[in-house]
N, C-alpha and C positions, 0 to 999 in steps of 0.2 A: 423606473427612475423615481427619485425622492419625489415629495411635494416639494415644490421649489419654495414654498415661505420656510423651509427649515434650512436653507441657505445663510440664514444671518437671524438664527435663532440659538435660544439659551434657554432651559430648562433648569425649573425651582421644584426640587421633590418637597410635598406639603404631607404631610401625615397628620389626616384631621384631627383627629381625636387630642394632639399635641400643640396645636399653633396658637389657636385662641381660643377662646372659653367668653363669651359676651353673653352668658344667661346665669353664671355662677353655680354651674351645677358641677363643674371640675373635671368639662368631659369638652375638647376642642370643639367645635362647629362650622358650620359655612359660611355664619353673619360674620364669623370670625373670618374665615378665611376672605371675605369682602374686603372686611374694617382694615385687612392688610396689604390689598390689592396695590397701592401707591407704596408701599414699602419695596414690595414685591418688582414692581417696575423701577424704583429708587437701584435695585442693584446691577440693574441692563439686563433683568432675567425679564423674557417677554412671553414665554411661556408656565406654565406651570404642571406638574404630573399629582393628579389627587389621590392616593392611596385607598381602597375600596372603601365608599361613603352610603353601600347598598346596604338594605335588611339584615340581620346576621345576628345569631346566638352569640355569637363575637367569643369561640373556643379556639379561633386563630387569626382575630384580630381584626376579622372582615373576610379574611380569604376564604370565610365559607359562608356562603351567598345562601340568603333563604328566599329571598328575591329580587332581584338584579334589575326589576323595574321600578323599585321602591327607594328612595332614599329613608335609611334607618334613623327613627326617630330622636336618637342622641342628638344626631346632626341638624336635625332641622327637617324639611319635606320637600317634595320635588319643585314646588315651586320654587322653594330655597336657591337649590342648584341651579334652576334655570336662567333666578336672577343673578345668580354668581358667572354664566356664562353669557348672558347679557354687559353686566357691567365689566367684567375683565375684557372684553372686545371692546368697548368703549374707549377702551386706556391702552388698544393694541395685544392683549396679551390672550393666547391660546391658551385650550384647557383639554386635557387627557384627562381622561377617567382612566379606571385600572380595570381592564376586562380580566374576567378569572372562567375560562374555558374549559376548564377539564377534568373539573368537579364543582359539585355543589356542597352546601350544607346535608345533613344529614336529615335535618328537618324541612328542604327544599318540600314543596307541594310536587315536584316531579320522584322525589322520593320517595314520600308516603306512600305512590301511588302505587309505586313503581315495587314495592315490598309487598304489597296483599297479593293476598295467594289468588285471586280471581283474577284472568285476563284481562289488559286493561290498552288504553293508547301509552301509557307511558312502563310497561313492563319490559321492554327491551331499552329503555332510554340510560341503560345504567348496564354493567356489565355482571351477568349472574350465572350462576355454574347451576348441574341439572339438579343438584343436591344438597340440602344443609350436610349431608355426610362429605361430600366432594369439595375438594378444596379447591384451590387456583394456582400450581404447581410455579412459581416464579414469580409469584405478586404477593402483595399483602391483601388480606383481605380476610375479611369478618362472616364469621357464620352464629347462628343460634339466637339473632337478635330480633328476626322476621318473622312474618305471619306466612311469607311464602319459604318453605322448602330449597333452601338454596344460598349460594355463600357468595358475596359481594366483592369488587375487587375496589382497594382503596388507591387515591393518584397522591398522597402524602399523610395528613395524621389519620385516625381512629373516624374524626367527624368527618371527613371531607370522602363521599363513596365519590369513583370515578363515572364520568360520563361517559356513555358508549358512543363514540366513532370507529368502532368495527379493528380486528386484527391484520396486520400486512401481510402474516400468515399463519394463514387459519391451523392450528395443533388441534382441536380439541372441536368435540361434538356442540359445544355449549356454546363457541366462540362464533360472533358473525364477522361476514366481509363488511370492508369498508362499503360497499357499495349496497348492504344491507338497508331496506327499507327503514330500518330504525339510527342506524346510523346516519346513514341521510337526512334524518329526521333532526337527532341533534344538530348537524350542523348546520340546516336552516332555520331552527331555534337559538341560535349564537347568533346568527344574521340577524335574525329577527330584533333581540337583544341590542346590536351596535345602531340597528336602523332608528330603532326605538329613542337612543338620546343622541345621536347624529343630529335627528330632524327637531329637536329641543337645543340644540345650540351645541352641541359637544362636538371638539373638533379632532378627534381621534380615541387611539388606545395605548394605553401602555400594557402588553399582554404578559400573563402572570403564567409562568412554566410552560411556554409556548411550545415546544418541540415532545408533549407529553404528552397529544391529542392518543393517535394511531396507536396501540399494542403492538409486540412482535415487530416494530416497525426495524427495517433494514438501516444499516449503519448513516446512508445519507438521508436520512428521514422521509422517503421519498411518499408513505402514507401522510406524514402528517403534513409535507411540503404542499401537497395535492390539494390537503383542503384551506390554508392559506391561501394557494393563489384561488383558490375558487374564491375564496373572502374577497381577494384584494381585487377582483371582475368587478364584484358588485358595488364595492367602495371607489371602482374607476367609471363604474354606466352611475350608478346614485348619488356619491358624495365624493367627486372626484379630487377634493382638497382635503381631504382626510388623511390624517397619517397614524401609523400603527409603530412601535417601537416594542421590539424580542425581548424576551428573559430569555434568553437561548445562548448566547456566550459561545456564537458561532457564526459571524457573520457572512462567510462561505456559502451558508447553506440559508440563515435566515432571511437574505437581503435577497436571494434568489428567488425564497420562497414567497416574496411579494409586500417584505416590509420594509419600511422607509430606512429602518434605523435597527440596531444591535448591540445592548449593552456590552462591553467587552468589562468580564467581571474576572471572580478568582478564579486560575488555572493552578495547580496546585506542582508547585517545586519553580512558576515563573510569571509571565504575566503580571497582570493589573497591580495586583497583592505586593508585587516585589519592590514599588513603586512608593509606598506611603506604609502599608502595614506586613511584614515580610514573615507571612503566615506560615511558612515552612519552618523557620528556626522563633519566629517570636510567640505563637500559640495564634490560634485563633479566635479562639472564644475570653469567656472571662474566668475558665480553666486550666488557663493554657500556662505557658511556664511563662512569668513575666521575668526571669532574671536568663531568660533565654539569648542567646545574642542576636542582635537585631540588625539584618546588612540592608534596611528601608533605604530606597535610594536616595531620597528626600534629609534622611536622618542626617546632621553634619558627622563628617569622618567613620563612618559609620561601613565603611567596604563597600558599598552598594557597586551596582555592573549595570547602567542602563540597558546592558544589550540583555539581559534576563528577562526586560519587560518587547525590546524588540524583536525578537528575536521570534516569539510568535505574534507581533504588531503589526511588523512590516508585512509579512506574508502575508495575512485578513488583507493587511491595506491594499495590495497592489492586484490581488484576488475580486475585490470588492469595492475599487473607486469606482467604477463605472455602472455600479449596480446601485446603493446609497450610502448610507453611513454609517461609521464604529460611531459609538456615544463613551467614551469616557465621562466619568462620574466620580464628586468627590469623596464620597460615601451613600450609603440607601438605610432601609429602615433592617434588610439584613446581615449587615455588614459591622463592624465595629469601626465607629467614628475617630477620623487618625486624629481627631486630638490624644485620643489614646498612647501613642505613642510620639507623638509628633510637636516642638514646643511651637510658638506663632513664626518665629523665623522660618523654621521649616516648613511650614503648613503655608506661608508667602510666595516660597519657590515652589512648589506643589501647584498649588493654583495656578500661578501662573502657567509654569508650563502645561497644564489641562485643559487651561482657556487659550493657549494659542496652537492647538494641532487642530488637524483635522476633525470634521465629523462634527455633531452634534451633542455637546457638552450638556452635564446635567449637575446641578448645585442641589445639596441635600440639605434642609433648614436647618437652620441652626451651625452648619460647617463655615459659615462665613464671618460668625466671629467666636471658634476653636471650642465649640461646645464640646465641654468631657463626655466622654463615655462613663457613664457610672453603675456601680457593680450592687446590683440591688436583684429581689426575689424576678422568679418569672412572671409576668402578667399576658393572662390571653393568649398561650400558645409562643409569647416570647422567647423564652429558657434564655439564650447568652446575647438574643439581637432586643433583649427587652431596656438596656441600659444604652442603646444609640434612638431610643425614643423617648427618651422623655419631653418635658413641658420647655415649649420654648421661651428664649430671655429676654424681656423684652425691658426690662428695666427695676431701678433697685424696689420695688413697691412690694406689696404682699405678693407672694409666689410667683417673684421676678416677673409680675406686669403678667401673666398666663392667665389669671383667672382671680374674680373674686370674692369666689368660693371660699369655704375652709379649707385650709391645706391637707385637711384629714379624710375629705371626699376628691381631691384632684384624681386626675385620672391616675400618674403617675407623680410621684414626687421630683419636686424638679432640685437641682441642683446644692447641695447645702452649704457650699464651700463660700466664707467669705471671698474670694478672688471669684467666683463663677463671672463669668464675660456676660453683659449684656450691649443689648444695642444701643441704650441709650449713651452707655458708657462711649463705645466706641464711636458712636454720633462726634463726638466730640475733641477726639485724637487724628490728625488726619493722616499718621504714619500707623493708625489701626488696622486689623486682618480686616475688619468691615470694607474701611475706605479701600486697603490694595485690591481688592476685590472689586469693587467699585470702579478704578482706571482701572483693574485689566479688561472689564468688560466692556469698558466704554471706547477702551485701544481699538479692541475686538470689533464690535460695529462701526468705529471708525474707517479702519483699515481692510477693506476686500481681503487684500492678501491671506488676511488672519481666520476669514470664513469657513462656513464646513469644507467649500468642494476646492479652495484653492486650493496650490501644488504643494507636497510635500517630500522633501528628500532629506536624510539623514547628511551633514557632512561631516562632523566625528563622534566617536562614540568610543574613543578611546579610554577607558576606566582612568588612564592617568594625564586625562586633559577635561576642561570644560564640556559640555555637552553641549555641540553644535548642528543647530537642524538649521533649513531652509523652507520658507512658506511663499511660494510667489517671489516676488522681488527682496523680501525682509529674510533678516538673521534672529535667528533666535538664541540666545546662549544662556548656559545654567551653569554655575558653578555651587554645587551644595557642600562643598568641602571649606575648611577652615581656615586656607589658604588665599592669596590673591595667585591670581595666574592670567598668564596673558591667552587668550583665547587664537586657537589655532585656524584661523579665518579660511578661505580658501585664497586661492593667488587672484585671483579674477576679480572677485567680491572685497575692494578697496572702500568702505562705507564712510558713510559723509557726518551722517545725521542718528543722534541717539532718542528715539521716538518714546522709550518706556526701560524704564530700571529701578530695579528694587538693589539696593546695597550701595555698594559705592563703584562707579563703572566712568572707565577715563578713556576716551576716544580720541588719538593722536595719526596724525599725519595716515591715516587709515588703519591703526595697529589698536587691538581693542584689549585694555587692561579690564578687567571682571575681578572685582574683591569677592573675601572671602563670605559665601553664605549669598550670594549674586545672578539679578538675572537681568539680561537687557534684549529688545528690541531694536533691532540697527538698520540701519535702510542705506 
């Protein structure tokens, strides 16, 4: 089961290196991410997820760890973070670090080690074939760069060599079992690693390519399941309020395998994507065809089919209520940000419906008042997710309030459009994406119904009616078309009272009118 504090939680994805800058070097920090912990709470987010703020040559952005007990000096140092988990529990707010499990940096100290041709403790900690002539039949992986004799297997770019937790099945002379002395080994140096800022104030993980441990692993993950829940023992006898959250885009198998939560991301031809950014027909990257047609369910008149995104939702759901939770997300750091495609009206109905289902919802900075995606070079391993990070807007001042550096050392340029959204802006409009965002999270904590574990049932999903769900005792209805329509209620559910609405929504003698572009909460 969940940790129960994530019952009436809300997650703020923070990308250091973007949020704030309080030393004018043009590079986010921690004192940053402090100085904005009241902001952060200001939106009903009472959690926050920190994208890797460890050691790292930074060739993809952090996700390659040169020490994972170090905080990298851009940011500030461990005591940094320690006070930033002190003071965010002050004000109520958890804090996830980003664990990255299944590779290191290239220049990791278990690396070096782990490449000299003399026998060492760390020469099996990485996965190496008998031969620089022998390659690794079905993997990527790198030869001719070592001092030992032999070819490395990589878990995603060039820098990042993979970590050995052993094969599910063994092919090859070179390969060990999971149950291999050095396998074992990693995976009580990952333990070691979460114990390490557990017992400093950290109150989980958000894990990064979670289901990528195990090699050869069998179609239900059941190598890399195995050593999850070994994880999740220790995190239930040591820190048994601890919660872990999947890159795994599987929560069937993730929630089983001992974690709280499971992003449900893109599935390709349905799913999440079809929902805000409708990756099959609109592109995905910043490649992609923009004059492609776009049937984003969100988008007004636009064709959308919510049952595209239910149709594998529902199934996770009813798979996996009793185990923990799907985490819907309004976008992440590799994702293209649906302002991209999306204008504030739609992006109003979006939200909402994200923040009233199930599960444990996650806000991505800057999505809360319609930060562009912008089409600028790759930085750090970015290529097309390098334009949903840039510098967050914090107001019209030098480099939109991010830093007050020169614009020509930021980390990333931020925004150059006279229209760019900032917060102070929307501070000030109370029909802003800011503020809707604002009452739907505060709907949210108000109303149980609305929480992760209340009940959920679809009651139409008719393409050619409103979209009507059920959460506990409330109705939920979304009308993203350009029409007014009268919403197709159930016979039973005669509602009284209009709790939250966006557009214009007329509640008569129990018969619920929803204008065009509309969404209401009805009890």
């Amino acid at each position: 089961m969940a940790a129960k504090w994530l019952k009436d939680t809300v997650f703020y994805e923070v990308y250091p290196q973007s949020f704030k800058d309080t030393n004018a070097d043009g590079i986010g920090d921690i004192n940053g991410i402090i100085e904005k912990l009241d902001y952060v709470k200001s939106l009903g987010c009472n959690a926050i997820w920190i994208n890797p703020c460890y050691d790292s040559p930074f060739k993809d952005a952090g996700y390659d760890v040169r020490d994972y007990k170090k905080v990298a000096p851009r940011y500030g140092t461990n005591e940094d973070l320690c006070r930033l988990f002190d003071e965010a529990h002050k004000k109520g707010i958890r804090v996830l670090l980003d664990l990255v499990p299944g590779h290191t940096s290239e220049e990791h100290p278990w690396f070096r080690e782990s490449q000299k041709a003399a026998r060492n403790e760390y020469s099996d900690r990485y996965i190496w074939t008998d031969s620089c002539f022998q390659g690794a039949p079905g993997f990527p992986y790198i030869g001719g760069e070592c001092e030992r004799s032999a070819c490395y297997i990589l878990n995603f770019f060039k820098c990042q060599p993979a970590l050995n937790y052993g094969f599910y099945k063994v092919t090859e002379l070179w390969q060990k079992s999971t149950r291999d002395p050095a396998a074992m080994a990693t995976r009580e140096a990952i333990k070691d690693i979460m114990r390490f800022w557990l017992s400093r104030g950290c109150d989980g993980f958000r894990v990064d390519m979670a289901s990528s441990l195990v090699k050869n692993d069998d179609e239900k993950k059941s190598g890399t399941s195995a050593i999850w829940r070994d994880v999740r023992r220790m995190l239930d006898l040591e820190f048994s309020d601890a919660a872990m959250v999947a890159e795994w885009s599987n929560p069937p198998l993730a929630l089983r395998a001992g974690y709280d939560m499971d992003f449900c991301l893109n599935v390709p031809g349905g799913g999440y994507s079809t929902l805000m950014r409708d990756y099959c027909n609109h592109g995905g990257s910043r490649n992609g065809d923009r004059n492609a047609e776009d049937h984003s369910y969100f988008k007004k008149d636009a064709g959308g089919d919510m049952n595209r995104f239910l149709d594998q939702y529902l199934a996770w759901y009813e798979d996996t209520k009793d185990w923990g939770y799907i985490s819907l997300l309004t976008c992440n750091h590799d994702t293209i940000r649906p302002g991209y495609n999306l204008d504030t009206a739609e992006l109003k109905l979006a939200y909402a419906f994200l923040f009233t289902m199930p599960g444990v919802p996650f806000l991505y900075y800057g999505d809360e008042i319609g930060m562009k995606y912008l089409d600028i070079p790759t930085k750090e391993g970015g290529y097309f997710r390098t334009g949903s990070r840039t510098p967050m807007q914090w107001d019209n001042s030098a480099n939109l309030g991010f830093s007050s550096g020169k614009a020509g050392d930021l980390y990333l340029p931020v925004d150059p459009s006279d229209e760019a959204p900032t917060v102070a802006a929307q501070e000030e409009d109370p029909d802003s994406l800011l503020n809707t965002v604002r009452r739907i999270l505060a709907l949210r904590h108000q109303e149980e119904d609305l929480q992760a574990d209340a009940g959920f049932q679809v009651v139409c999903s008719d393409p050619a009616w409103p979209f009507v769900y059920r959460r506990g005792s409330l109705l939920c209805v979304v009308n993203p078309s350009g029409e007014a329509q009268k919403a197709p209620l159930p016979a039973e559910a005669a509602p009284t009272d209009v709790l939250f609405a966006i557009g214009n929504v007329s509640l008569e003698n129990g018969s619920l009118t929803i204008g065009a572009q509309s969404f209401a909460v009805v009890k």
